[in-house]
C-alpha positions as a Markdown table, in Angstrom:
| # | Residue | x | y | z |
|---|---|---|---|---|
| 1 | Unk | 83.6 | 88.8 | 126.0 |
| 2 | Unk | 84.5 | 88.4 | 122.5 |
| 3 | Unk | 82.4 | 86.1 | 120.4 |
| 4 | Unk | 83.8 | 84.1 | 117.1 |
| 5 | Unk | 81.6 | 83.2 | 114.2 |
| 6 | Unk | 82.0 | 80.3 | 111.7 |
| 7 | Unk | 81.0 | 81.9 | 108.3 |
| 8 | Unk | 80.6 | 79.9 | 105.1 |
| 9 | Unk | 81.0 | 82.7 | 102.4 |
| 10 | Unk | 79.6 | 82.2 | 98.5 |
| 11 | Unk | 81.5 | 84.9 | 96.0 |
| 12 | Unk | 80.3 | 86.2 | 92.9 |
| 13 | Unk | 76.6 | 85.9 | 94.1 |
| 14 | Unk | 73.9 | 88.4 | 92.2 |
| 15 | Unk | 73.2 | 90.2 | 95.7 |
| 16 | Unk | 74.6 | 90.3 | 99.2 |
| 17 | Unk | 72.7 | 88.8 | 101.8 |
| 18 | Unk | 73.0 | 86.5 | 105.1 |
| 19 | Unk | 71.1 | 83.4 | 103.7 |
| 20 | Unk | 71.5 | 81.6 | 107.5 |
| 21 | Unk | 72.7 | 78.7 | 109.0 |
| 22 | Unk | 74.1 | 75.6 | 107.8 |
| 23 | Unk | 76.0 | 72.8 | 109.3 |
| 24 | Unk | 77.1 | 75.3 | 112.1 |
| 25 | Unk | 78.3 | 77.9 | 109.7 |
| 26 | Unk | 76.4 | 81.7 | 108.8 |
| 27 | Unk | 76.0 | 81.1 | 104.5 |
| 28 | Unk | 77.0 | 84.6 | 103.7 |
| 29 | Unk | 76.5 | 85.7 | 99.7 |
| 30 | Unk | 78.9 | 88.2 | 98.4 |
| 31 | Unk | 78.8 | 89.8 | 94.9 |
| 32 | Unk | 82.8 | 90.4 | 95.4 |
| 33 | Unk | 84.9 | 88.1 | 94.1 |
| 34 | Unk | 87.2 | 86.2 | 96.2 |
| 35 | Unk | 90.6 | 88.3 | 94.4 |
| 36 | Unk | 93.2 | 90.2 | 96.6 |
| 37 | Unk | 90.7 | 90.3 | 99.9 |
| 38 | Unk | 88.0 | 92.0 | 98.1 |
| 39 | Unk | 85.4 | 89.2 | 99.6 |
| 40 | Unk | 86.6 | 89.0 | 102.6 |
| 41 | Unk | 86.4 | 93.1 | 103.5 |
| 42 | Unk | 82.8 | 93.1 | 101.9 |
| 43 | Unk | 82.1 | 90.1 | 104.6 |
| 44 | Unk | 83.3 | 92.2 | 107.3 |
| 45 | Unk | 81.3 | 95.6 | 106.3 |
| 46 | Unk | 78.0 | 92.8 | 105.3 |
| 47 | Unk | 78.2 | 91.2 | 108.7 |
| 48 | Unk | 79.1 | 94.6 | 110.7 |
| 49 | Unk | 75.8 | 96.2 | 109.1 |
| 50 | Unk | 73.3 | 93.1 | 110.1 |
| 51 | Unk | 75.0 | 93.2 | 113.4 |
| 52 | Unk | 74.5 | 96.8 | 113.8 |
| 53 | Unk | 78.0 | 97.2 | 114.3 |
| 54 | Unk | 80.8 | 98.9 | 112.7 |
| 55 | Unk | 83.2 | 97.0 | 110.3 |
| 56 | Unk | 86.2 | 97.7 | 112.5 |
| 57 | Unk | 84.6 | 95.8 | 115.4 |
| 58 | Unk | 85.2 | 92.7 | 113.3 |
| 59 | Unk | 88.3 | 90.7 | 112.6 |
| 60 | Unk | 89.2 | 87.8 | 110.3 |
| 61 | Unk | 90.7 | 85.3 | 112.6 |
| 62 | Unk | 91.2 | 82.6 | 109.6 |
| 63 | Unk | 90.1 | 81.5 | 106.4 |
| 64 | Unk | 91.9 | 84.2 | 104.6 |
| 65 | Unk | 92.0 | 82.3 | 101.6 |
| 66 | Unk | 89.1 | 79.9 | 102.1 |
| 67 | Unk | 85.4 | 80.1 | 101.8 |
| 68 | Unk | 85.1 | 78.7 | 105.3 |
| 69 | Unk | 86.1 | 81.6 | 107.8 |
| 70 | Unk | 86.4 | 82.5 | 111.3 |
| 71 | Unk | 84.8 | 85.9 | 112.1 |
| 72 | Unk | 85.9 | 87.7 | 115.6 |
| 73 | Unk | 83.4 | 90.1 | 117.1 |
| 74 | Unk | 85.1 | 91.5 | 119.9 |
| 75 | Unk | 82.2 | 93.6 | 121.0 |
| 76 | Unk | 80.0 | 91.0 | 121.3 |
| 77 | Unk | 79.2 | 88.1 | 124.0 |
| 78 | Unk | 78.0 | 84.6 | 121.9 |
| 79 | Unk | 74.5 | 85.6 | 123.8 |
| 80 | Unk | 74.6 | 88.7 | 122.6 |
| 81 | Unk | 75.8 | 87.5 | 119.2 |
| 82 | Unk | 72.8 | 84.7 | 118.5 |
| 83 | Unk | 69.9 | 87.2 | 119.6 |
| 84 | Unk | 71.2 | 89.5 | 116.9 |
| 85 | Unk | 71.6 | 86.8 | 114.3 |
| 86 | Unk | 68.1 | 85.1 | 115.3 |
């Protein structure tokens, strides 16, 4: 039942917001910056809080150190996933 997410993040951005999608991937604006994980656990609490979710529900499956990452909601079907992002 678990859905995965292809997430484009931007650091360093003035505000944090999910600007939508592009070329298959959720744009996802961070005002972390992308030093010792500090981007990626602001992704997880930004995503878990438009999904109405809590952040431990999510999981970083890869992109650790890349802006293109791999989100795992295992609370989620894909379904259930695109009529909360739409």
């Amino acid at each position: 039942m678990a859905a995965t997410l292809k997430v484009r993040v931007i650091p360093r951005a003035r505000r944090n917001e999910v600007a939508g999608f592009r070329q298959e991937a959720l744009v996802v604006r961070l005002t972390a910056p992308p030093v010792e994980g500090a981007a990626n656990r602001l992704l997880l609490r930004v995503l878990a809080e438009r999904l109405g979710l809590r952040p431990p529900d999510l999981a970083l499956v890869s992109g650790h150190t890349s802006r293109e990452k791999v989100v795992c909601i295992a609370s989620l079907s894909e379904a259930e996933l695109a009529h909360r992002l739409s």
